[in-house]
Each structure stands twice: as C-alpha cells, then as structure tokens.
Steps between C-alpha positions, in 0.01 A plus 500: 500500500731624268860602671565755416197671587575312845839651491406832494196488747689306820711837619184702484289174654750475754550829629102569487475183734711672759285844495246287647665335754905423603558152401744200475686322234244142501182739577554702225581260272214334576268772458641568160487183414097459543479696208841476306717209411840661696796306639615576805814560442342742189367719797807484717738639249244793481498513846905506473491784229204692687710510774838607369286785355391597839170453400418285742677369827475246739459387850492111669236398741543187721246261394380178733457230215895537388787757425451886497281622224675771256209760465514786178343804528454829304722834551375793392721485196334188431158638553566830295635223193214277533238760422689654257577084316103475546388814380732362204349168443126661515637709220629214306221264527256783373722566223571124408050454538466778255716331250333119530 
C-alpha cells in the first residue's frame, strides 16, 4: 500500500477502532494490522498525539499474564472529531472515485 495513503488513513483507522470498543496499545495494533501494514510504534505516537489533544485518554487495568495493560479510549472531543475526520474522508474518497 502506498504510504502515504497509509499515512493519512491510521488517525482516522485508529480512532474509529476505539468507537467500537476501548482498547490497548498491542490489541489495537494488532487489529490494524490485519488489514494495514502499521508499526507499532507508528500507532503509539498517534496514540501519544491523540492524547495530548485530549482526544482520547487513558486508564490501566491489572492484567494476570504480565504488567498492567495501558487501555485508550474515546472522549467526547474525540468522538465529536472522529465523525467530523470521517464524514471528511467519505467526502474525499467520493471526490478522488469521480476523478479515476
């Protein structure tokens, strides 16, 4: 896949993965990643940025198999900009179809 179509998909990918569900660091990564070619330190720097925008926030949960898990989840900032980035994209994409 091209990168820089990557580039400017993974903030919308990743904040559309946490509307569905809160999750953490590996997980989404991993998710992601069954469709996308992303680095996982890619993701956390959006993570990083996401959260310095208070776009998202986070919260640890004690896990059995190892150390506390870091889990991200969406504020209501974060939901408000993720529809508006998708509505965006939807826009785009028809635009950019209509041209090819």
């Amino acid at each position: 896949m091209n990168a820089q179509f990557k580039k400017g998909a993974l903030e919308l990918c990743v904040l559309s993965q946490l509307v569905e569900k809160n999750q953490y660091g590996y997980e989404l990564t991993e998710t992601i990643s069954e469709q996308i070619t992303v680095a996982t330190g890619t993701l956390y720097l959006i993570l990083r940025r996401l959260r310095e925008e208070s776009l998202v926030d986070t919260y640890l949960v004690e896990s059995l198999e190892g150390p506390a898990r870091k889990y991200y989840r969406l504020t209501d900032k974060g939901i408000k900009y993720q529809n508006e980035l998708k509505k965006e994209w939807y826009d785009f994409v028809n635009k950019v179809a209509k041209l090819i």
